[in-house]
Backbone of each chain as ProteinMPNN parsed JSONL, in Angstrom:
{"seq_chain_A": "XXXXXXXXXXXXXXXXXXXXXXXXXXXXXXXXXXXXXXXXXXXXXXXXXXXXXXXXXX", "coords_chain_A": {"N_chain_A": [[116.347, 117.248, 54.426], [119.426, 118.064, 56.375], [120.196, 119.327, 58.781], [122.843, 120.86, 60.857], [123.643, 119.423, 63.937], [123.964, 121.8, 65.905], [123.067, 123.909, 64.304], [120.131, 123.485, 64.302], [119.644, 123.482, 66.665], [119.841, 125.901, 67.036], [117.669, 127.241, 64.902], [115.426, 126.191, 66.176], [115.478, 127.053, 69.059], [114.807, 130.054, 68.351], [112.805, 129.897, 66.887], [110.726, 128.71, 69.307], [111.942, 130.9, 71.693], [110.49, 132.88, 70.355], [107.795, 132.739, 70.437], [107.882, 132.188, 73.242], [108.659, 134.936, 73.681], [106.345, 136.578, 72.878], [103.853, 135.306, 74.703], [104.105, 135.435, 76.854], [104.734, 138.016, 78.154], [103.35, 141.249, 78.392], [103.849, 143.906, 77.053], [105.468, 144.559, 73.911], [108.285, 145.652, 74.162], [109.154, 144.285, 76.454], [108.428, 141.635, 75.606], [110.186, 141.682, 73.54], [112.763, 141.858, 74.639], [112.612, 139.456, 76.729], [112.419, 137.062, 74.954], [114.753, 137.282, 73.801], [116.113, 136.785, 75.738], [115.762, 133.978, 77.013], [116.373, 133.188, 74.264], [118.664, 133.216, 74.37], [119.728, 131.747, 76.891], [118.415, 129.045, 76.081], [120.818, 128.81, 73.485], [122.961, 129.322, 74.503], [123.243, 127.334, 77.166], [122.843, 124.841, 75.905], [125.248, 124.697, 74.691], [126.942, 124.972, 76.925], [126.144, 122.496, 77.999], [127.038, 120.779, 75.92], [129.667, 121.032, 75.873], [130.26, 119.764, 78.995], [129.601, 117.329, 78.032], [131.234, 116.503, 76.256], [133.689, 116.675, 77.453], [133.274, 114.612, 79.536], [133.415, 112.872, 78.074], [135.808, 112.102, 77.963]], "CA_chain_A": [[117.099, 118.328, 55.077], [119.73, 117.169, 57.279], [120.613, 120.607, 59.294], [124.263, 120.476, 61.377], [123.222, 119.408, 65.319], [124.159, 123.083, 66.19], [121.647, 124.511, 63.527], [118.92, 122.996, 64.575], [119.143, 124.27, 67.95], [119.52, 127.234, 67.115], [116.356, 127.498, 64.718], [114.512, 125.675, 67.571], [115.509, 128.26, 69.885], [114.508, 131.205, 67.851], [111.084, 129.877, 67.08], [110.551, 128.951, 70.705], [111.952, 132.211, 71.947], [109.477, 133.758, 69.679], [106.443, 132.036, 71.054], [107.832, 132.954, 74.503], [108.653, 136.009, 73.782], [105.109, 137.256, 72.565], [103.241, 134.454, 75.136], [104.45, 135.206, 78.615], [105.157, 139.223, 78.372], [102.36, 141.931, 77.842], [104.367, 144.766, 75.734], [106.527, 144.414, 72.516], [109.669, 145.996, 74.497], [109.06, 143.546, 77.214], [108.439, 140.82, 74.738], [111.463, 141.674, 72.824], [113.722, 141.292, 75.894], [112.033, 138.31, 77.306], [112.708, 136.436, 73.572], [115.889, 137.462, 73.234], [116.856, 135.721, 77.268], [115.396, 133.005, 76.38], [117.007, 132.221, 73.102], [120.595, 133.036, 74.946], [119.366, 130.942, 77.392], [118.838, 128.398, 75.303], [121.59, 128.405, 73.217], [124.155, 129.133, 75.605], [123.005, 126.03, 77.921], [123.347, 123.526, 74.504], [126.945, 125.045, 74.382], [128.129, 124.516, 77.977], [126.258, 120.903, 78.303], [127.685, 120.145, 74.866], [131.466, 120.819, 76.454], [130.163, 118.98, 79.896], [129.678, 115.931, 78.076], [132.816, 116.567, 75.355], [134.582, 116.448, 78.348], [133.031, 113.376, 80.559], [133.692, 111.811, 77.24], [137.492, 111.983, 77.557]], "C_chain_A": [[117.894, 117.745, 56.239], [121.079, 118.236, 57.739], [122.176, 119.887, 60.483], [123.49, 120.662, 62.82], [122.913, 121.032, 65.937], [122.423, 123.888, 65.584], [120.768, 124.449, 63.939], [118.482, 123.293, 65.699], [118.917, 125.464, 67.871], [118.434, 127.968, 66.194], [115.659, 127.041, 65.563], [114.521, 126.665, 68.673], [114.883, 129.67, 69.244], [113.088, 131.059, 67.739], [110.877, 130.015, 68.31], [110.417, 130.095, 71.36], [110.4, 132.971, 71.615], [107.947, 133.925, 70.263], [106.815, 132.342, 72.575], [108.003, 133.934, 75.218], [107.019, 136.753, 74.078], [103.458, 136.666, 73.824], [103.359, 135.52, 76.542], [105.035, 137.182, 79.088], [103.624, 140.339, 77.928], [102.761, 143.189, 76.83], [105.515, 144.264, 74.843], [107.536, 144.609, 73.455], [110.253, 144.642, 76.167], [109.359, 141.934, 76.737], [109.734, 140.196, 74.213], [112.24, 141.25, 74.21], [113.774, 140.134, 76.627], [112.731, 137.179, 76.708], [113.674, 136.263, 73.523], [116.913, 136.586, 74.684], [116.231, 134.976, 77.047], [115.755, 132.075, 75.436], [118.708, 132.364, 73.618], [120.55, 131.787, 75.872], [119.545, 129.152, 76.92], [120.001, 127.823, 74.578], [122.709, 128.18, 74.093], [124.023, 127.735, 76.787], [123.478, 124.556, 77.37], [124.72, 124.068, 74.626], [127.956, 124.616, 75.692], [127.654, 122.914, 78.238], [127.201, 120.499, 77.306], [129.435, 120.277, 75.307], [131.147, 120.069, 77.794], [130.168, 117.849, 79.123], [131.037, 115.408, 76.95], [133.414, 115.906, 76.985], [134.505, 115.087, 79.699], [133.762, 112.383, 79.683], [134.952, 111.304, 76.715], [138.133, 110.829, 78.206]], "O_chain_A": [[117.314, 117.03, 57.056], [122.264, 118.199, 57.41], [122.377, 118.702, 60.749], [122.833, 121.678, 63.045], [121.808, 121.379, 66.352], [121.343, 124.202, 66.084], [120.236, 125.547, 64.107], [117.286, 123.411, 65.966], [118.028, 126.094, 68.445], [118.165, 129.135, 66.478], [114.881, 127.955, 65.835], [113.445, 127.039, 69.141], [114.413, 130.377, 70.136], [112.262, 131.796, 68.278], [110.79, 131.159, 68.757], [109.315, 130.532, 71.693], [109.537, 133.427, 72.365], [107.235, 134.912, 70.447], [105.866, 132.819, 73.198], [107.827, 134.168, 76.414], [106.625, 137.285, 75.115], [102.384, 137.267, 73.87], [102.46, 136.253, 76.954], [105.597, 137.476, 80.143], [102.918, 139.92, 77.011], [102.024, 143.433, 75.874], [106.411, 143.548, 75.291], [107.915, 143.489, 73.798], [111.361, 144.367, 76.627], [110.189, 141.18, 77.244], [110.227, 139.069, 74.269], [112.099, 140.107, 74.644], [114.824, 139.758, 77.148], [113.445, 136.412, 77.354], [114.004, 135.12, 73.207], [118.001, 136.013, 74.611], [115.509, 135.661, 76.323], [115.66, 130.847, 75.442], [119.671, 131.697, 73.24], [121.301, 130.844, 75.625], [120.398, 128.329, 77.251], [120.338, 126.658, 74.789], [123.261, 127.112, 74.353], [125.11, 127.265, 77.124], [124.08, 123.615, 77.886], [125.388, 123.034, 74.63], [129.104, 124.172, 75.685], [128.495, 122.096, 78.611], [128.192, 119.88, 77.691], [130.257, 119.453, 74.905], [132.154, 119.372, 77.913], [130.975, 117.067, 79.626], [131.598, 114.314, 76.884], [133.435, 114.73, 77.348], [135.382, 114.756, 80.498], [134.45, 111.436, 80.064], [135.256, 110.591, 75.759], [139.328, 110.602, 78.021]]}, "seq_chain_B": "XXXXXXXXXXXXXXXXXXXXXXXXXXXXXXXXXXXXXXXXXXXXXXXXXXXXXXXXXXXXXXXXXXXXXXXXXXXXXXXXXXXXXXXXXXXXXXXXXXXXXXXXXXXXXXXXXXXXXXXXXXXXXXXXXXXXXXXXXXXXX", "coords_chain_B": {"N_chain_B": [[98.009, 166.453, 81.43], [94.581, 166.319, 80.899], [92.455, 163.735, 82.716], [90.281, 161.223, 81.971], [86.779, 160.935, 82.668], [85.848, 158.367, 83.771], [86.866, 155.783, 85.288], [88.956, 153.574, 84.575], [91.139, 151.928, 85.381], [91.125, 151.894, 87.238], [89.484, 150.215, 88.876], [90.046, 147.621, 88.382], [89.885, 145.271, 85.682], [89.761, 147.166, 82.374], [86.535, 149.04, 81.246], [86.543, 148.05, 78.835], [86.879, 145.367, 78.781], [84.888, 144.255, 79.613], [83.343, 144.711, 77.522], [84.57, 142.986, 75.711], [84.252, 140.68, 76.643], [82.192, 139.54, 75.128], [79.899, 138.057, 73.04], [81.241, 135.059, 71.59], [83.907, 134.098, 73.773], [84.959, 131.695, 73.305], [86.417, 131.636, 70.572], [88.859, 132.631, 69.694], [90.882, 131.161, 70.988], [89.826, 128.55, 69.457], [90.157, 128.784, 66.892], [92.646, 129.693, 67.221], [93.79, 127.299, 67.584], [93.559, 125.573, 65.57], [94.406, 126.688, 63.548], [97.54, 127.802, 63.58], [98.008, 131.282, 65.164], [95.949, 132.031, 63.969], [94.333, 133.25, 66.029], [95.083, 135.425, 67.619], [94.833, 136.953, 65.17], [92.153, 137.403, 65.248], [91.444, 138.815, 68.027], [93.131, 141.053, 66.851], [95.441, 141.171, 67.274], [97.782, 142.007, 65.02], [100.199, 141.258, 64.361], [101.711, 139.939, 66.212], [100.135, 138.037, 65.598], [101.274, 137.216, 63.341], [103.71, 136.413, 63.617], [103.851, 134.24, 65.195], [102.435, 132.472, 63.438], [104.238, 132.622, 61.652], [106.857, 131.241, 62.804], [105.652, 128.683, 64.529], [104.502, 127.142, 61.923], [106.977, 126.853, 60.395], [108.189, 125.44, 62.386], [107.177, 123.068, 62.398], [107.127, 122.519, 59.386], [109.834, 122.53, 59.345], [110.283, 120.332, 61.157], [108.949, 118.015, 59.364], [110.883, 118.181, 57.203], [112.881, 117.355, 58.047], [112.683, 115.182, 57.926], [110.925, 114.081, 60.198], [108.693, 112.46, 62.815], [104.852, 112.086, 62.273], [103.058, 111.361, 64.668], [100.573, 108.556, 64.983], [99.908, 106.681, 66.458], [98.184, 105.804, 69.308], [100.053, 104.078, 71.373], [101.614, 102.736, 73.657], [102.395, 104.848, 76.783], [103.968, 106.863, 76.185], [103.731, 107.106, 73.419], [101.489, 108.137, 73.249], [101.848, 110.66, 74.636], [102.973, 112.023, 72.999], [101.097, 111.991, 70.718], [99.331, 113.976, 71.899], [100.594, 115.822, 71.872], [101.452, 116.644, 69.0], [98.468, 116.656, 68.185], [98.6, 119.503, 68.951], [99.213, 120.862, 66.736], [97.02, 121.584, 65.395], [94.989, 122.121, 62.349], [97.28, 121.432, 60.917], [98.162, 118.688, 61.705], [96.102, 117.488, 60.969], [95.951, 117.327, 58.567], [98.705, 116.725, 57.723], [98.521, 113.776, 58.457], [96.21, 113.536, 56.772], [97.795, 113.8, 53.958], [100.128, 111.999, 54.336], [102.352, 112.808, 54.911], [105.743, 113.284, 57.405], [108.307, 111.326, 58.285], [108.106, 107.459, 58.695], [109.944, 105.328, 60.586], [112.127, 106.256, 62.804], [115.217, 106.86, 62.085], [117.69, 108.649, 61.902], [119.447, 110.747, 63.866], [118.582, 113.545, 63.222], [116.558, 113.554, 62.139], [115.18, 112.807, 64.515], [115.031, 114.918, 66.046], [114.003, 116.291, 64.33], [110.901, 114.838, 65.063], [111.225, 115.906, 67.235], [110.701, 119.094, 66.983], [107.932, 118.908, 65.806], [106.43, 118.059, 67.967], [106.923, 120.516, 69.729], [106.087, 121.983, 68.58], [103.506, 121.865, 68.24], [102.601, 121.686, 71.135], [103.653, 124.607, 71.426], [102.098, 126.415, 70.087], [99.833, 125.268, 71.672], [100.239, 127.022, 73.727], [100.004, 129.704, 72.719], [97.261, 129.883, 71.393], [95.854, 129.874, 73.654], [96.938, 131.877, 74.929], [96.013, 134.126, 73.181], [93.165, 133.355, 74.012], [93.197, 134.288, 76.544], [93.878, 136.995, 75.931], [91.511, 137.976, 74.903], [89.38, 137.294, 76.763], [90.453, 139.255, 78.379], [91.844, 139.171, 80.257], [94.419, 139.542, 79.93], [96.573, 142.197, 78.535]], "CA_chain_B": [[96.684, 166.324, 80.875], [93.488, 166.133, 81.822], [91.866, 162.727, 83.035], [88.899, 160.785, 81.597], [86.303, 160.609, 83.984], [85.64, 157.097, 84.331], [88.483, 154.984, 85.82], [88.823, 152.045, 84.362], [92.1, 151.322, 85.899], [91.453, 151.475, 89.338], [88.411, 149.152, 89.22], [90.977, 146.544, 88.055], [90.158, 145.683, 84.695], [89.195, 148.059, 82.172], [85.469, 148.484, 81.292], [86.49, 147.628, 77.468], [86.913, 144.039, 79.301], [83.466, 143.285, 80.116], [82.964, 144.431, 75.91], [85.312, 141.773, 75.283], [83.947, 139.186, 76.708], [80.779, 140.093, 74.609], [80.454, 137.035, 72.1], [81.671, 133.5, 71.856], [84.966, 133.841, 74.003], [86.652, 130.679, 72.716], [86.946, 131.6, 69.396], [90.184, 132.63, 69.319], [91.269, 129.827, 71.605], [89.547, 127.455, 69.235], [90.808, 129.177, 65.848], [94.284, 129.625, 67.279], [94.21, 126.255, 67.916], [93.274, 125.302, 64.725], [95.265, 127.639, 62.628], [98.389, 128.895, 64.289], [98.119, 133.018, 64.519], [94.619, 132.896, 63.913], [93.978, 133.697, 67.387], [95.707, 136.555, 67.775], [94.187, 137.682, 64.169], [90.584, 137.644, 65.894], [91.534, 139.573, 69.037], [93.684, 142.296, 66.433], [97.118, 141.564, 67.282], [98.421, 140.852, 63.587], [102.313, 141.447, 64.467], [101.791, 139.019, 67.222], [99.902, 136.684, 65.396], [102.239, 136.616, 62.182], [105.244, 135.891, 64.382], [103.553, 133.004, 65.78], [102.43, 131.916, 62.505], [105.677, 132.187, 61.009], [107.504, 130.411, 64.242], [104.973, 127.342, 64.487], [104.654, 126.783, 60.579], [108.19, 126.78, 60.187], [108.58, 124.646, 63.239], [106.334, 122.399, 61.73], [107.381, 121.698, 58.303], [111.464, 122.325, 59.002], [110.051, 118.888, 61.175], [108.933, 117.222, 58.206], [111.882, 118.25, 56.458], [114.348, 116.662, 58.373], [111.837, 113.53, 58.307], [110.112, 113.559, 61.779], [107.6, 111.123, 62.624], [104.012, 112.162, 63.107], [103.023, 110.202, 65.857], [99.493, 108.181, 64.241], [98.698, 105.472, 66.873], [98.583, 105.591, 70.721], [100.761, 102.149, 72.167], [102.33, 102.905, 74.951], [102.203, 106.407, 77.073], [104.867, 107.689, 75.337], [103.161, 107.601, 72.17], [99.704, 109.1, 73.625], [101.877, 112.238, 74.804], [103.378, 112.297, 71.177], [100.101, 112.419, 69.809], [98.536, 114.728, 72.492], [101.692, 117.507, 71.554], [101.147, 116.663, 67.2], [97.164, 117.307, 68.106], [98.427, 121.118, 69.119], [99.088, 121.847, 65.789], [95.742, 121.766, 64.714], [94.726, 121.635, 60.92], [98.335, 121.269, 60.508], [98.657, 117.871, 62.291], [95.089, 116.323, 60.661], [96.465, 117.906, 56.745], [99.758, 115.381, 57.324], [98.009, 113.217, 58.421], [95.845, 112.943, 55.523], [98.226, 113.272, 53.004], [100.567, 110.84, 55.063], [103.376, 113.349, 55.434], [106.503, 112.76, 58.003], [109.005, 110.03, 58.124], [107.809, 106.392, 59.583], [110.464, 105.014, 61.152], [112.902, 107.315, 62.841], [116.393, 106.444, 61.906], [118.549, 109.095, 62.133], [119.065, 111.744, 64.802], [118.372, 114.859, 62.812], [114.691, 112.751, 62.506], [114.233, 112.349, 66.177], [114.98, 116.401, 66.349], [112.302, 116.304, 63.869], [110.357, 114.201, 65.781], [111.016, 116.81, 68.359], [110.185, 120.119, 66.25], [107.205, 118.933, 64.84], [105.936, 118.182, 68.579], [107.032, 121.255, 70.306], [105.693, 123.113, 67.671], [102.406, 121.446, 68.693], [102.536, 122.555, 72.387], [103.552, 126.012, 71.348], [100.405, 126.562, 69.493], [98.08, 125.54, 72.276], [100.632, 128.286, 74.62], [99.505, 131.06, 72.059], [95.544, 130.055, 71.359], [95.307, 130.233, 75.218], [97.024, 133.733, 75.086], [95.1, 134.78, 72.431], [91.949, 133.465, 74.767], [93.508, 135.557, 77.757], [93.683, 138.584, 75.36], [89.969, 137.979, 74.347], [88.58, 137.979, 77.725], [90.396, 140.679, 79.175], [92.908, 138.558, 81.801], [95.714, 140.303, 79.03], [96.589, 143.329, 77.368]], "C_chain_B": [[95.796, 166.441, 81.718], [92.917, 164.842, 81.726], [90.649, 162.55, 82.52], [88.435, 160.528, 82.879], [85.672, 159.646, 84.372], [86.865, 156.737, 84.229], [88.672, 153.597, 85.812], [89.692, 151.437, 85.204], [92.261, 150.602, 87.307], [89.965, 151.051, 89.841], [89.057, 148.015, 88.583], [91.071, 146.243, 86.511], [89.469, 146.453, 83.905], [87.853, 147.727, 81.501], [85.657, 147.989, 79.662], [86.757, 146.193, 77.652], [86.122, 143.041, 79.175], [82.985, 143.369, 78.223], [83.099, 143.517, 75.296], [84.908, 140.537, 75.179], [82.474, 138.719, 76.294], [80.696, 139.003, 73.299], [80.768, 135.353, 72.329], [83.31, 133.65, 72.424], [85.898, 132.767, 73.523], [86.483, 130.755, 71.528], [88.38, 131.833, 69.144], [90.774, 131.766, 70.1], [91.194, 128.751, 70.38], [90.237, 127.634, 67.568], [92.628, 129.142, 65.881], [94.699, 128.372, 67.064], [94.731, 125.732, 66.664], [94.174, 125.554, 63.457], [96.199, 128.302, 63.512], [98.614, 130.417, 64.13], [96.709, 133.577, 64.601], [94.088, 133.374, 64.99], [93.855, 134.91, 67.923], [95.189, 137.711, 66.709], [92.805, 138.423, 64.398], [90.774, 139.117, 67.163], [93.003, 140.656, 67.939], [94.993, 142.288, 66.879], [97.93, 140.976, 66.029], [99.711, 140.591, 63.73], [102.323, 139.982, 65.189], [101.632, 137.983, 66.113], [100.933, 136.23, 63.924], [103.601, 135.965, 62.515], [104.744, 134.811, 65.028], [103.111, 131.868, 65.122], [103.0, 131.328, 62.048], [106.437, 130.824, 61.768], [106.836, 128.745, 63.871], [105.092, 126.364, 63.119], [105.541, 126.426, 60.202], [108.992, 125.69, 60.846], [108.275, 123.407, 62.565], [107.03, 121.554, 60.609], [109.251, 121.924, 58.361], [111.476, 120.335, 60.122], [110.208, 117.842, 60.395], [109.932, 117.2, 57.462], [112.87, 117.4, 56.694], [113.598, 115.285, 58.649], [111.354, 112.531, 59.915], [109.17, 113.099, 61.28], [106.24, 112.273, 62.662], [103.8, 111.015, 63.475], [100.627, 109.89, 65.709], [98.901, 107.006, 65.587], [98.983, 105.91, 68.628], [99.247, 103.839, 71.213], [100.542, 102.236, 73.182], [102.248, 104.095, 75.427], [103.256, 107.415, 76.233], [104.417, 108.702, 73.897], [102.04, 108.641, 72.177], [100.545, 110.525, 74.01], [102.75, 112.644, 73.46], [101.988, 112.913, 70.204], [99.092, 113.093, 70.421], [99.63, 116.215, 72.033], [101.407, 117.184, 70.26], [99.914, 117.224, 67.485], [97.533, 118.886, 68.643], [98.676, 121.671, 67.763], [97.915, 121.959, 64.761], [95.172, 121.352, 63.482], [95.914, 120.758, 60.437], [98.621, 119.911, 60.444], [97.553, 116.939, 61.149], [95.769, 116.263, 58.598], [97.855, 116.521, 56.958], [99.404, 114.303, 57.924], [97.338, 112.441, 57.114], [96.609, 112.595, 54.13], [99.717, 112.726, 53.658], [102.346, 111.722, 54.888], [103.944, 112.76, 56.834], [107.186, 111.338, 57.638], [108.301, 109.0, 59.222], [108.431, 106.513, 60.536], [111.791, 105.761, 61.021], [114.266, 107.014, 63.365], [117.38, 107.195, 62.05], [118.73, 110.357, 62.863], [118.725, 112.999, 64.774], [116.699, 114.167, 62.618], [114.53, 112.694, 63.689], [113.937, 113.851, 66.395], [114.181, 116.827, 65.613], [110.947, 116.482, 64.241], [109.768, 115.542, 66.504], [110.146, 118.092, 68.091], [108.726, 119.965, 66.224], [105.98, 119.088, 66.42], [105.824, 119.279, 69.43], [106.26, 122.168, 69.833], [103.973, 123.573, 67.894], [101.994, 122.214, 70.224], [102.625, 123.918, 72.189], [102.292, 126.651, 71.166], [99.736, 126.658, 70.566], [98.451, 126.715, 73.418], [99.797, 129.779, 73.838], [98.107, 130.987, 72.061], [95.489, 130.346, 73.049], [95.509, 131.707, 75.531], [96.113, 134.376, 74.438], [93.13, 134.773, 73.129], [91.873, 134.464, 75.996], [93.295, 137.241, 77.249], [91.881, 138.864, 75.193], [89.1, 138.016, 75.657], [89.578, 139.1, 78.633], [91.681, 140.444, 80.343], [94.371, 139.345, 81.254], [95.844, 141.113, 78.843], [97.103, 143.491, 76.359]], "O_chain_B": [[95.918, 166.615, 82.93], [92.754, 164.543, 80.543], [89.858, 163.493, 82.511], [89.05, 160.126, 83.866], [84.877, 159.804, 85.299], [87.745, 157.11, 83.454], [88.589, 152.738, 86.69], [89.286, 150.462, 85.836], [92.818, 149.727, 87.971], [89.412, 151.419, 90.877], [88.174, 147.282, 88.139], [92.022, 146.72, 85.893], [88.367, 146.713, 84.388], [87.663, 146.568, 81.131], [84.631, 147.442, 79.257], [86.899, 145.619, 76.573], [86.194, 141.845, 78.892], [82.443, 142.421, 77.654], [82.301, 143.038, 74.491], [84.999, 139.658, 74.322], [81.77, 137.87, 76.842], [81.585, 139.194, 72.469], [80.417, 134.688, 73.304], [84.13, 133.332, 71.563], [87.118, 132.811, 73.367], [86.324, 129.612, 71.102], [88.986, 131.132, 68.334], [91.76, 131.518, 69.406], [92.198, 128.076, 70.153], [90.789, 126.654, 67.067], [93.485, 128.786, 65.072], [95.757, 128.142, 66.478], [95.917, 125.453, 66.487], [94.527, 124.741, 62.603], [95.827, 129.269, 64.177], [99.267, 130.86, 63.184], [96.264, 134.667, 64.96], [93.125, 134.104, 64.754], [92.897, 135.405, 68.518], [95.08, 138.908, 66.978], [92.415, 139.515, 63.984], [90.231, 140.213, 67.022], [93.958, 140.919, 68.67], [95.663, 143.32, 66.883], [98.528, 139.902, 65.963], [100.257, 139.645, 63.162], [102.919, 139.022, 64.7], [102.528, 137.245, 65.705], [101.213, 135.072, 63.612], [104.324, 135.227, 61.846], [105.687, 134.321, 65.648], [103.155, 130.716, 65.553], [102.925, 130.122, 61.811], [106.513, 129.682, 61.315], [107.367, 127.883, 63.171], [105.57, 125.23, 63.102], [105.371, 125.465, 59.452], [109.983, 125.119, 60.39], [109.213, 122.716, 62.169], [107.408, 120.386, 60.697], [109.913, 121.474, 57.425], [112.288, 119.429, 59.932], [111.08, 116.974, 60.446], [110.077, 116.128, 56.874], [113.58, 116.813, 55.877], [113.946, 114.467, 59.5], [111.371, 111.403, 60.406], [108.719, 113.083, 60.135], [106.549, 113.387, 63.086], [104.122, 109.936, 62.978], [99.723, 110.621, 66.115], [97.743, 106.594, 65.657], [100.091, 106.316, 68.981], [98.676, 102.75, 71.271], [99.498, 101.925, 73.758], [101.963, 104.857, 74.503], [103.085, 108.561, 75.816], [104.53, 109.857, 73.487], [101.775, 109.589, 71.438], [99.952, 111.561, 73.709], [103.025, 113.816, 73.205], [101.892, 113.826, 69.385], [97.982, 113.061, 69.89], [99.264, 117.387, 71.947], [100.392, 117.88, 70.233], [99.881, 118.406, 67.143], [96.51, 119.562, 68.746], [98.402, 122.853, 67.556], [97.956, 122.344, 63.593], [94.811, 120.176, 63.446], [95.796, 119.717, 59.79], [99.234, 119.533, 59.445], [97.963, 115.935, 60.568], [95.894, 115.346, 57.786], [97.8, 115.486, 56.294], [100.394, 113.572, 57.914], [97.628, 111.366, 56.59], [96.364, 111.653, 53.377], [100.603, 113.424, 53.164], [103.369, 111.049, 54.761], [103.242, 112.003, 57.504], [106.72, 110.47, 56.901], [107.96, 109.389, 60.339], [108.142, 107.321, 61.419], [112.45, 105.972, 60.002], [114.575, 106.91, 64.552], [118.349, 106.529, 62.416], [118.016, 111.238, 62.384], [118.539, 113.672, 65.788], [115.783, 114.684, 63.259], [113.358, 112.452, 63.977], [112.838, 114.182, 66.841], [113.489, 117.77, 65.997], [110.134, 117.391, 64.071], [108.656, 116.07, 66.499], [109.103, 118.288, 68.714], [108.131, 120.955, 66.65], [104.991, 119.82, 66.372], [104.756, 119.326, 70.04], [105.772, 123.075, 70.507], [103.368, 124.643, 67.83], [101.201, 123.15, 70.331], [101.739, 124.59, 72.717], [101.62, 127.281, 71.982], [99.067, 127.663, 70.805], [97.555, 127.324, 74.003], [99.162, 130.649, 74.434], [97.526, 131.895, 72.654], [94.852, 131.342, 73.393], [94.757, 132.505, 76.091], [95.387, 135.184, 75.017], [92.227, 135.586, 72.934], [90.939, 135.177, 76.361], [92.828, 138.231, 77.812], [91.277, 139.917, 75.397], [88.114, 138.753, 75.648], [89.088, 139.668, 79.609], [92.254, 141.28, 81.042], [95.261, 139.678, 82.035], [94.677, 141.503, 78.882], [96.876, 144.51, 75.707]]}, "name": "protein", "num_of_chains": 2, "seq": "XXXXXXXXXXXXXXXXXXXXXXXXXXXXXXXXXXXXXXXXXXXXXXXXXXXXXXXXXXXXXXXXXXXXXXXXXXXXXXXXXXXXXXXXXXXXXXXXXXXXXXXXXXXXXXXXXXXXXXXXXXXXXXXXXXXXXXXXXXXXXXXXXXXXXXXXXXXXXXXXXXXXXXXXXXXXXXXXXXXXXXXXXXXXXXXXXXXXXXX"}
């Protein structure tokens, strides 16, 4: 299996999320919200380093 | 409404707490560990624990897939916290083990993110058996 860089973060993030959704919150609606900042978090962070270093790399 | 007249709440935690902790407390610690989910299965949260199942398992073998290492010998420290995060996934870690699942030598960078998966996946695990131990004595809800 040889997932596109991107991909892979972003199943890595979703599990994760998941596990820190349900870990670190005590209700589902709490949970859910927690999960869901977390995996933006996530991705969105891989998206602006990934243009910080596009761009060192000019 | 009308109020029950014992107050669990406002003696901190409730007395279905002290029930709780009625038993071998680290079982679901030691099951979660063991089996990702099962933790959560013991202390009755199945939603929980199938989403943590799913998550870890998935973490796990989309690892192997992309030909992460497990990490088999201690060298150097590096390796010992490689093979202190693979020992969180419990059965999971000793099962490829035995049948000599993962890639050796890790050649290409969708394998190191492997690598990575297979260990995170490991740490996750021992985040949930510990919740699932917090739920079981009572520190949770």
């Amino acid at each position: 299996m040889h997932p596109s860089h991107f991909f892979a973060v972003v199943l890595f993030a979703l599990f994760a999320s998941t596990v820190f959704g349900i870990t670190m919150r005590d209700t589902p609606p709490k949970m859910f919200r927690y999960g869901a900042y977390c995996f933006v978090l996530f991705v969105g962070s891989v998206i602006v380093f990934s243009w910080v270093m596009f761009l060192i790399a000019r | 409404m009308a109020t029950t007249p014992n107050k669990p709440a406002a003696a901190g935690k409730p007395a279905t707490g002290k029930q709780k902790q009625q038993g071998f407390v680290y079982l679901p610690l030691i099951a979660g560990w063991l089996i990702p989910g099962a933790g959560h299965f013991i202390v009755r949260k199945p939603i929980r624990g199938t989403l943590i199942a799913v998550s870890i398992i998935s973490m796990f073998a989309l690892g192997l897939a992309m030909q992460g290492k497990l990490y088999t010998g201690a060298q150097d420290i590096l390796e010992m916290l490689g093979v202190a995060g693979d020992l969180g996934n419990g059965l999971l870690y000793f099962l490829g083990r035995a049948a000599g699942w993962g890639g050796q030598p890790v050649q290409t960078t969708v394998a190191d993110y492997g690598t990575k998966f297979i260990v995170v996946a490991g740490l996750l695990n021992i985040i949930a058996a510990v919740d699932a131990h917090n739920l079981r004595t009572g520190r949770k809800s």
